[in-house]
C-alpha positions in Angstrom: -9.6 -21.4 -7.8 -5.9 -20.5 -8.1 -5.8 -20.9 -12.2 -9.0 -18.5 -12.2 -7.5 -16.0 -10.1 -4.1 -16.3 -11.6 -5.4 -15.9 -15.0 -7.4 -13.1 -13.7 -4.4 -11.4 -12.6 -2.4 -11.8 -15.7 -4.9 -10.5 -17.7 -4.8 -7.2 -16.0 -0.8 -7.4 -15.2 1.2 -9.8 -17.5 3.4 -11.5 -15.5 3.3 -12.5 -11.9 5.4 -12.2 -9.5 5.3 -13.4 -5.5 7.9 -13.6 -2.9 8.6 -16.4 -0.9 10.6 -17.4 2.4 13.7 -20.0 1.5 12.6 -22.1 4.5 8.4 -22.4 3.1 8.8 -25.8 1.0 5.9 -25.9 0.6 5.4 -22.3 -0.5 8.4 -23.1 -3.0 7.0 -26.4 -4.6 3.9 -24.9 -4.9 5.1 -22.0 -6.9 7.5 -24.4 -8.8 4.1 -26.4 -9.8 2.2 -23.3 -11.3 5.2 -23.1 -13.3 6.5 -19.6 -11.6 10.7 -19.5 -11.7 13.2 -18.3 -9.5 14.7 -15.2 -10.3 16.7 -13.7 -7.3 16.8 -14.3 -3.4 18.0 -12.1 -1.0 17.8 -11.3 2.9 14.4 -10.3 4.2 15.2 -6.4 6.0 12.8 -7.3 9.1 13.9 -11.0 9.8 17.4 -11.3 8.1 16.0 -14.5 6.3 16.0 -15.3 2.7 13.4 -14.2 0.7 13.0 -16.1 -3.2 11.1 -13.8 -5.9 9.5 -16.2 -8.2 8.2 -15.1 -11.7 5.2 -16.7 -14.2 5.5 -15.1 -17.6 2.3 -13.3 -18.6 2.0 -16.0 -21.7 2.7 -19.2 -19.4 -0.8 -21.4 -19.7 -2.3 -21.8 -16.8 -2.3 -25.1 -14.7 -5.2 -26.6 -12.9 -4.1 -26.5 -8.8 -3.5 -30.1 -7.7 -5.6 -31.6 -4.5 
């Protein structure tokens, strides 16, 4: 289901991009997985804690979610 919807959403935005909290592993190695890289982190303005903005390039292939 995510590969559908991701490719879904590329088609009709390029690029994705999703924002993570530091402290979500498994958030992180999920987003790692899909192929999505880090581009910045900085300090959430509500909780004061740090926020990752991961990136998939609009022409990465897409890979099938793992179980």
């Amino acid at each position: 289901m995510w590969a559908a919807a991701s490719a879904v959403a590329q088609s009709l935005q390029g690029a994705l991009e999703v924002e993570v909290f530091a402290r979500n592993l498994i958030g992180r190695a999920f987003y790692a997985r899909q192929g999505f890289v880090l581009m910045c982190k900085k300090l959430h303005a509500q909780t004061g804690l740090a926020l990752l903005r991961w990136r998939l390039a609009a022409d990465h292939p897409q890979q099938p979610m793992s179980r």
